[in-house]
N, C-alpha and C positions, 0 to 999 in steps of 0.2 A: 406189254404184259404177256407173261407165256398164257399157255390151253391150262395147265398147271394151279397158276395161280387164281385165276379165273374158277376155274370149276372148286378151290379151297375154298375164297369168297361167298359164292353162291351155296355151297354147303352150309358154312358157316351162319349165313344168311338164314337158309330154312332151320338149323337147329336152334337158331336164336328164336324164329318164329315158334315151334314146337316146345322150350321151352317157356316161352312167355304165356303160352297157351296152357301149359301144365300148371305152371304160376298162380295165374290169375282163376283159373278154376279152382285150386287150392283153396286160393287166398279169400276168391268171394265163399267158398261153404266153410271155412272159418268165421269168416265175417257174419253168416248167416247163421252159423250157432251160437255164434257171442251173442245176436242182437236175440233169440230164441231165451238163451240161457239169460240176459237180462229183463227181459219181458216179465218170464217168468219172477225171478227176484223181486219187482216192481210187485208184479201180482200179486205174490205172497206176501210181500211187506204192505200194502195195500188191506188187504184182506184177513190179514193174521189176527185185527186188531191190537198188536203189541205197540206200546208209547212207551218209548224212551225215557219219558219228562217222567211217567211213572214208574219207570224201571230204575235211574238213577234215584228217584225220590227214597221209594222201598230199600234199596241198597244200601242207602247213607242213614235214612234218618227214621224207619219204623213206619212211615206213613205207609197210609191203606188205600187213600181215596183222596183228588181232587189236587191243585197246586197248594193250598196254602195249607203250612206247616206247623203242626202243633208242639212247640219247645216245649212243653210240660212234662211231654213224658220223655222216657229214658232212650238217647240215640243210639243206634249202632253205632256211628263211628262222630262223634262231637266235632271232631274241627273238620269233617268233610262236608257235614251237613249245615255246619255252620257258614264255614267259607265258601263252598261249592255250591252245595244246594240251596238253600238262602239267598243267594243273587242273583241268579238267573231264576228262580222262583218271583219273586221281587220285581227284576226283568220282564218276566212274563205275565206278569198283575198288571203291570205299566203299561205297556205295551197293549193288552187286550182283555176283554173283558172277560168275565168269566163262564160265558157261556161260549164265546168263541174258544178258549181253551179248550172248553170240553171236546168243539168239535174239529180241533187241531189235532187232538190227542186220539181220536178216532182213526185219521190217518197216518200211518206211518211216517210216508214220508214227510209230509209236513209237519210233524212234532221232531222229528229229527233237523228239518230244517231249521225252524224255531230254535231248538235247543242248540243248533251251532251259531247261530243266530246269538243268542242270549249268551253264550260263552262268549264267544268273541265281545260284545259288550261292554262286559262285563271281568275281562280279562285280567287288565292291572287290578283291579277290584281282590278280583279272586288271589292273586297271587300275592299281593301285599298281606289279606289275609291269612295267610299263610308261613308269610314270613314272619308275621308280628308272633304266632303262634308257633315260629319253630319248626316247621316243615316247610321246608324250601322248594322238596322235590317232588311233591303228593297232588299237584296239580298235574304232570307229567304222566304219574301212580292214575289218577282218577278216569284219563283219559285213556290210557290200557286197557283198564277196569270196563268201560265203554263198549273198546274195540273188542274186547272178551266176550264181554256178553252177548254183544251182535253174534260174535262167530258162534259160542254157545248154541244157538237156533238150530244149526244143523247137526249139535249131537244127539 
């Protein structure tokens, strides 16, 4: 091996080291503001007191208060709250009782857990319903609907 090549290597060598060092410095204060920027998210969802199980209810079907749904009066949207809300409502009667609701629904994330929870469930369920009533793609529509309104929070 020449002097040459030798001193290429060892350069080579410390700029590897120098950027790996630039790297990982980088990469952990990204890491540190994701887990910061998450924390907080938690926090807020945590603390917001916002339920989902009552966001989608009020959405679909007029309700004001509590899981169980009153069909007497007039729905926003009939075959949403019929097929969607209705099952995992249902779901969630089954599942727990009705003072544990209450206190699912206090927390964020475990009402969200819950209600993915009871979706999945409750999935064929829902989409059968859907079909028999001519909306094949509004279970697709519902979970947009969802994803919208989380994001909604931050406008």
């Amino acid at each position: 091996m020449e002097l040459t090549q030798i001193i290429l290597i060892i350069a080579a060598i410390i700029i590897s080291f120098m950027v790996i060092k630039l790297v990982t410095k980088t990469l952990f204060k990204l890491i540190i503001i994701l887990l910061v920027l998450g924390a907080c998210w938690i926090g807020y969802l945590e603390f917001s007191g916002t339920s989902i199980i009552d966001t989608v209810s009020q959405l679909y079907c007029n309700e004001n208060s509590g899981t169980k749904i009153d069909f007497s009066m007039e729905l926003k949207d009939p075959i949403k709250c019929t097929c969607f809300v209705k099952p995992i409502t249902d779901d969630l009667n089954n599942r727990f009782p009705q003072e544990e609701i209450e206190k699912i629904k206090k927390s964020a994330l475990k009402s969200n857990a819950e209600l993915l929870k009871s979706i999945s469930n409750k999935e064929k369920e829902i989409k059968t319903c859907f079909e028999m009533n001519g909306a094949e793609g509004m279970f697709e529509d519902i979970l947009n609907d969802i994803k919208q309104k989380g994001i909604k929070i931050f406008e």
